[in-house]
C-alpha positions in Angstrom: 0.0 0.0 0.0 2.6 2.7 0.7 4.4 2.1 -2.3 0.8 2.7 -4.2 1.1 5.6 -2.2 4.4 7.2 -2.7 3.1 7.2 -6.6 -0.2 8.5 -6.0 -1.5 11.3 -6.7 -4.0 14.1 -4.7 -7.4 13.8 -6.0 -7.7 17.3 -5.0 -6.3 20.5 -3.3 -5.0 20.3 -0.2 -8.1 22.1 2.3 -10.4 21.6 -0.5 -12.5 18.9 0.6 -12.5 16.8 3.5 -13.5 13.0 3.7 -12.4 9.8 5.1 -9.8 8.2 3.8 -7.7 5.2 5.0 -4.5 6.8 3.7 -3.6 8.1 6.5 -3.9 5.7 8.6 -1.8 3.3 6.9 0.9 6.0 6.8 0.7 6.7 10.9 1.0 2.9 10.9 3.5 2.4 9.1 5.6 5.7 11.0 4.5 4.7 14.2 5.5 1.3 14.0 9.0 2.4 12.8 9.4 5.0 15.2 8.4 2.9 18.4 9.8 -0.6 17.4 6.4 -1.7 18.3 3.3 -3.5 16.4 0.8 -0.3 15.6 -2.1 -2.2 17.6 0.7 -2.9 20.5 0.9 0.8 20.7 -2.5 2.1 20.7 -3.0 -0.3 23.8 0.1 0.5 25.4 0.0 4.1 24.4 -3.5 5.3 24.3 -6.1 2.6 25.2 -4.5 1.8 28.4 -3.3 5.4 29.5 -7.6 6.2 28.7 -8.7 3.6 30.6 -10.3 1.8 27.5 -11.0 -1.8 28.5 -13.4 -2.8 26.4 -10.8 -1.1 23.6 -8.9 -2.9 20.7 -7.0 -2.3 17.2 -7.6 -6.0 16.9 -10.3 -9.1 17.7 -9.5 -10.0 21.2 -11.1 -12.5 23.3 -9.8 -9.9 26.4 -12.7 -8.1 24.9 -16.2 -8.3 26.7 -18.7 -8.7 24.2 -21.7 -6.3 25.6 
């Protein structure tokens, strides 16, 4: 996917428009995993779910997870 990316092109301007797009988060993956030498779901529970006080929080299935 980020080598699709790195030969994309913008659809349109910068501050133009503004919808969801998975884009991003494939490239704050693939940085954060980089930068932190950790799995991006690994960090969003060590980093952010945890430090929230999300239990019932995951990037992934879990069985950890209470279904409700």
């Amino acid at each position: 996917m980020l080598e699709a990316l790195v030969t994309a092109n913008m659809v349109n301007d910068p501050g133009t428009i503004s919808i969801y797009c998975n884009d991003g988060f494939t490239v704050a993956e693939a940085v954060i995993e980089r930068v932190s030498g950790m799995s991006f779901a690994d960090f969003l529970e060590q980093e952010i779910f945890s430090k929230m006080g999300l239990t019932n929080t995951s990037a992934y299935f879990s069985e950890r997870i209470r279904q409700v």
